[in-house]
C-alpha positions as CSV (number, residue, x, y, z in Angstrom):
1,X,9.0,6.9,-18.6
2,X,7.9,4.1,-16.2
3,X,9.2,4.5,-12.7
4,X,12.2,2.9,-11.9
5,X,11.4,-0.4,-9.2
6,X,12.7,-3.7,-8.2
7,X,10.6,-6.7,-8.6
8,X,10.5,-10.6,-7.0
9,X,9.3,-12.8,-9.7
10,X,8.7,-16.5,-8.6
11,X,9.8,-19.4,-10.5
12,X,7.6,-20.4,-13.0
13,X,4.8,-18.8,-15.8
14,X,2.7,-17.7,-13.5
15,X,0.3,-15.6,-13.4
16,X,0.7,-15.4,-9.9
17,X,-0.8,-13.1,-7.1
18,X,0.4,-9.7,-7.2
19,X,1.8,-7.3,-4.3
20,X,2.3,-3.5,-5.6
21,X,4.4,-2.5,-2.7
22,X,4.9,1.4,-2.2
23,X,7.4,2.8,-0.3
24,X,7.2,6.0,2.0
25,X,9.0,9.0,2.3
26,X,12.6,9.3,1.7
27,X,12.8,5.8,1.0
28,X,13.5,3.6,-2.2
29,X,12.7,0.9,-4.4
30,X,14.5,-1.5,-2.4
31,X,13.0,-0.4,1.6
32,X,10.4,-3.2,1.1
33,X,11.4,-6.1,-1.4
34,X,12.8,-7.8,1.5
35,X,9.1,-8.5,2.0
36,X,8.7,-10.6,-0.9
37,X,10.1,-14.3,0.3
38,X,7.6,-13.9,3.6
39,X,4.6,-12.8,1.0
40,X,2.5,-16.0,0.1
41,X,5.7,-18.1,1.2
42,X,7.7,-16.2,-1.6
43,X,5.0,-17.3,-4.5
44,X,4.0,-13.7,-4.8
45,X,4.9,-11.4,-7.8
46,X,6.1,-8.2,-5.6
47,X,6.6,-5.4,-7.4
48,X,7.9,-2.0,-5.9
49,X,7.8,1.2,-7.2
50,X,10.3,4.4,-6.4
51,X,8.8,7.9,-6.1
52,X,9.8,10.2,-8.6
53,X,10.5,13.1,-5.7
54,X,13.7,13.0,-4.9
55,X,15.6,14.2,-2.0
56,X,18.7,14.4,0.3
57,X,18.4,12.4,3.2
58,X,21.7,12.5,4.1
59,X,25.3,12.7,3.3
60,X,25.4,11.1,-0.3
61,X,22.5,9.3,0.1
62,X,18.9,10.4,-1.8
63,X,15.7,9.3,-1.2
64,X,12.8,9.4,-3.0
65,X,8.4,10.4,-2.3
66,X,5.4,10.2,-4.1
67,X,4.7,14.2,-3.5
68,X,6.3,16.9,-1.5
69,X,5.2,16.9,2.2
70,X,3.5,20.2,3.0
71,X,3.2,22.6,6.6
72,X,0.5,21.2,8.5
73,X,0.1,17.8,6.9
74,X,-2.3,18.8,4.0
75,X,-2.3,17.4,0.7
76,X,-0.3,19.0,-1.8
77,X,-3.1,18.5,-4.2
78,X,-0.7,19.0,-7.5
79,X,2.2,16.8,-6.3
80,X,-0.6,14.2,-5.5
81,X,-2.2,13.9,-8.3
82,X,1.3,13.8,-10.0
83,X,2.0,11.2,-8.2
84,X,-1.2,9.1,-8.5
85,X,-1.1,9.4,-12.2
86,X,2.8,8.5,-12.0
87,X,1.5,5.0,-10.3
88,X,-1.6,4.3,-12.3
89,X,0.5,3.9,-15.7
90,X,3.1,2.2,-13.8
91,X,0.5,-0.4,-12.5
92,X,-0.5,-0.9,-16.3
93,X,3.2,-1.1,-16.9
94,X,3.3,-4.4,-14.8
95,X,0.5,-6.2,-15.7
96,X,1.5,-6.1,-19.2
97,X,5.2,-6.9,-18.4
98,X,4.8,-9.0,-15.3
99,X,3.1,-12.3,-15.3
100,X,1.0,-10.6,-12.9
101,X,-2.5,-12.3,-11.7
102,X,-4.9,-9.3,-12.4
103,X,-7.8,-10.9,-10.4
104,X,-5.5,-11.2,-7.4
105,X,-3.7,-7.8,-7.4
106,X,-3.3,-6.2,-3.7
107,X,-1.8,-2.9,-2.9
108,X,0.7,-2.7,0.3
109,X,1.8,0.9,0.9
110,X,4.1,2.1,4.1
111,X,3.8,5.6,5.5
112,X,3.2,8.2,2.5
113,X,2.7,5.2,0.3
114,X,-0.2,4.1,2.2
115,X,-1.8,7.3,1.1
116,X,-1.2,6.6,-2.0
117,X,-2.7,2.8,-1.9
118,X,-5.8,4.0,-0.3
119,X,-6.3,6.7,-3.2
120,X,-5.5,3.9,-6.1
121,X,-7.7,1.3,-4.0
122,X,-10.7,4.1,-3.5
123,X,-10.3,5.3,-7.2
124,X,-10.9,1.9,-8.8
125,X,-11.6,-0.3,-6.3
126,X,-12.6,-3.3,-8.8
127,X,-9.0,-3.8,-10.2
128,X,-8.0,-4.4,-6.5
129,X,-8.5,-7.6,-4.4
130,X,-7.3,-6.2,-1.3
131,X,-5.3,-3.3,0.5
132,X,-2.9,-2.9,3.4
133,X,-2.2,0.3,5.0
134,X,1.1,0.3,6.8
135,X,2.2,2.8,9.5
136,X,-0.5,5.5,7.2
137,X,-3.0,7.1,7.3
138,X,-6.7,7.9,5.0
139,X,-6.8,11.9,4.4
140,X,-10.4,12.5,4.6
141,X,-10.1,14.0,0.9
142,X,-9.4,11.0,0.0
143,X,-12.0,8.9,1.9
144,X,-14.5,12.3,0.7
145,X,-13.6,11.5,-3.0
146,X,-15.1,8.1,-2.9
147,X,-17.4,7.5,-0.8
148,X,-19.7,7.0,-2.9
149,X,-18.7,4.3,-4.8
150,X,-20.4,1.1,-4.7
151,X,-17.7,-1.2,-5.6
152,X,-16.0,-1.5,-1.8
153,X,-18.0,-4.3,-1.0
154,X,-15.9,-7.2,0.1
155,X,-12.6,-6.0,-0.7
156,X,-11.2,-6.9,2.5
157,X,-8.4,-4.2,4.0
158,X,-5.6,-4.3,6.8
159,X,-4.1,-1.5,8.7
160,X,-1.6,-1.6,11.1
161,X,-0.1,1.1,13.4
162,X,2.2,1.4,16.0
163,X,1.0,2.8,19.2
164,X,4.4,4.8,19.6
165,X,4.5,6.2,16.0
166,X,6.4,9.1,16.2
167,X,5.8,10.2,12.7
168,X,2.2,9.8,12.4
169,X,0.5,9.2,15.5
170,X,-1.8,6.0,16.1
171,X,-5.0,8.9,16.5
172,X,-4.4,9.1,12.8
173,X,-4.9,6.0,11.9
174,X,-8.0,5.8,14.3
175,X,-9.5,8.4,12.5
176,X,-8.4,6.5,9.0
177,X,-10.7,3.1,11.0
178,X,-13.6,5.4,11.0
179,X,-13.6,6.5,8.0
180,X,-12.8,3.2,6.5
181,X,-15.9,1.8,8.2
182,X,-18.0,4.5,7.3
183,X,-17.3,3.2,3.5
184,X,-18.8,0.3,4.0
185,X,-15.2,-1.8,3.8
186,X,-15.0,-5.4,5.6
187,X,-12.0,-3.8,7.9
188,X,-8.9,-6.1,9.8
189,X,-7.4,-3.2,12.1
190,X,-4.7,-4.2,14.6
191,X,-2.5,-1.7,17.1
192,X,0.7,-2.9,17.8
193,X,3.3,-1.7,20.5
194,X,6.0,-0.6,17.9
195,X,6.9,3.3,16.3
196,X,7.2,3.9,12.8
197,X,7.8,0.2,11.7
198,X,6.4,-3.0,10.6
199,X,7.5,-5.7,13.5
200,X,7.8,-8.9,14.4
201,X,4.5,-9.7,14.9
202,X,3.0,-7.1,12.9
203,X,4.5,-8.7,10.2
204,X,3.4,-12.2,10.8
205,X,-0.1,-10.8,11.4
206,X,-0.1,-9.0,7.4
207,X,1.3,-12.3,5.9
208,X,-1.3,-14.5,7.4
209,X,-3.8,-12.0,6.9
210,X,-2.6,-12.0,2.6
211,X,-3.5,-15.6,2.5
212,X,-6.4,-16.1,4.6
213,X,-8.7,-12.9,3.1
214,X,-6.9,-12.3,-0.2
215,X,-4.8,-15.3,-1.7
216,X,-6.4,-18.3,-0.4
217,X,-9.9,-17.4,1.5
218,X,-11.7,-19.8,2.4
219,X,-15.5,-19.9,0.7
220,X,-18.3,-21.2,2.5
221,X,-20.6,-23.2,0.9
């Protein structure tokens, strides 16, 4: 069954650029469609997926992850893969239902979702024209997976972190910078002083950043 997801789809036939946007931990499919009209001035397909772990976050309200969090922080390797598989026939659900650009398809993932872009974007990095990391953060079995792959080069990446993250703290996504550059990636990494959040200015930083590496770059000559 293909995961259950709300979608912006522009006016027109398209094919237009595509934004898989993946939600984090005991969120939904809704937590970042409000996104979409910023994206590429609201020309983007943006297409967001909900986890198929479900829990209770609070009286009568459930929300949903990609795999169960574990003691300690490490990968649930089972629940992982679960969910990677869970979002690789989704993605092939959109493109064939979606008038979806494939040659202009980025990733966006928030918090646990990040995790999950970085292993979709370091799987099969040649179906991806760019990824943005959100509040995340790159376990190094995931960076140690890949890093041998020679298809990185120039797919351009953001990540952004808050400074007073209180759920994943900003040496986290240090350590993810490292490791990013150690692949080889052409890397935009900005600090910002927020928590666990995408602000203001965070945000106007990722949707200039979506046109000017990803959706409309500018080619030298």
């Amino acid at each position: 069954m293909d995961l259950l997801h709300t979608a912006h789809v522009p006016r027109g036939s398209g094919p237009f650029p595509t934004v898989l946007a993946i939600h984090g931990w005991g969120a939904n499919a809704h937590d970042l469609l409000g996104l979409a009209p910023l994206l590429h001035q609201g020309e983007a397909l943006v297409v967001c997926p909900e986890g198929p772990v479900a829990m209770q976050v609070g009286p009568g309200t459930i929300g949903h992850g990609w795999y169960p969090i574990t003691a300690g922080g490490s990968l649930d390797r089972e629940g992982f893969d679960r969910g990677v598989r869970e979002l690789r026939k989704f993605l092939d659900f959109v493109l064939e239902h979606y008038p979806a650009d494939p040659s202009k398809l980025v990733l966006l993932g928030f918090s646990q979702g990040g995790v999950m872009a970085y292993e979709l974007f370091l799987r099969e990095p040649a179906r991806f024209a760019g990824l943005i990391a959100l509040s995340s953060w790159l376990p190094p079995e995931v960076a140690e997976a890949h890093a041998e792959r020679g298809e990185l080069e120039g797919r351009p990446v953001l990540v952004m972190h808050g400074t007073r993250d209180p759920m994943i703290d900003i040496e986290r996504a240090r350590d993810s910078r490292k490791r990013l550059i150690e692949l080889g990636l052409p890397l935009t990494y900005r600090e910002y002083d927020m928590g666990h959040e995408i602000g203001p200015e965070a945000l106007r930083d990722l949707v200039a950043w979506l046109d000017d590496k990803v959706i409309s770059p500018i080619r030298l000559a």
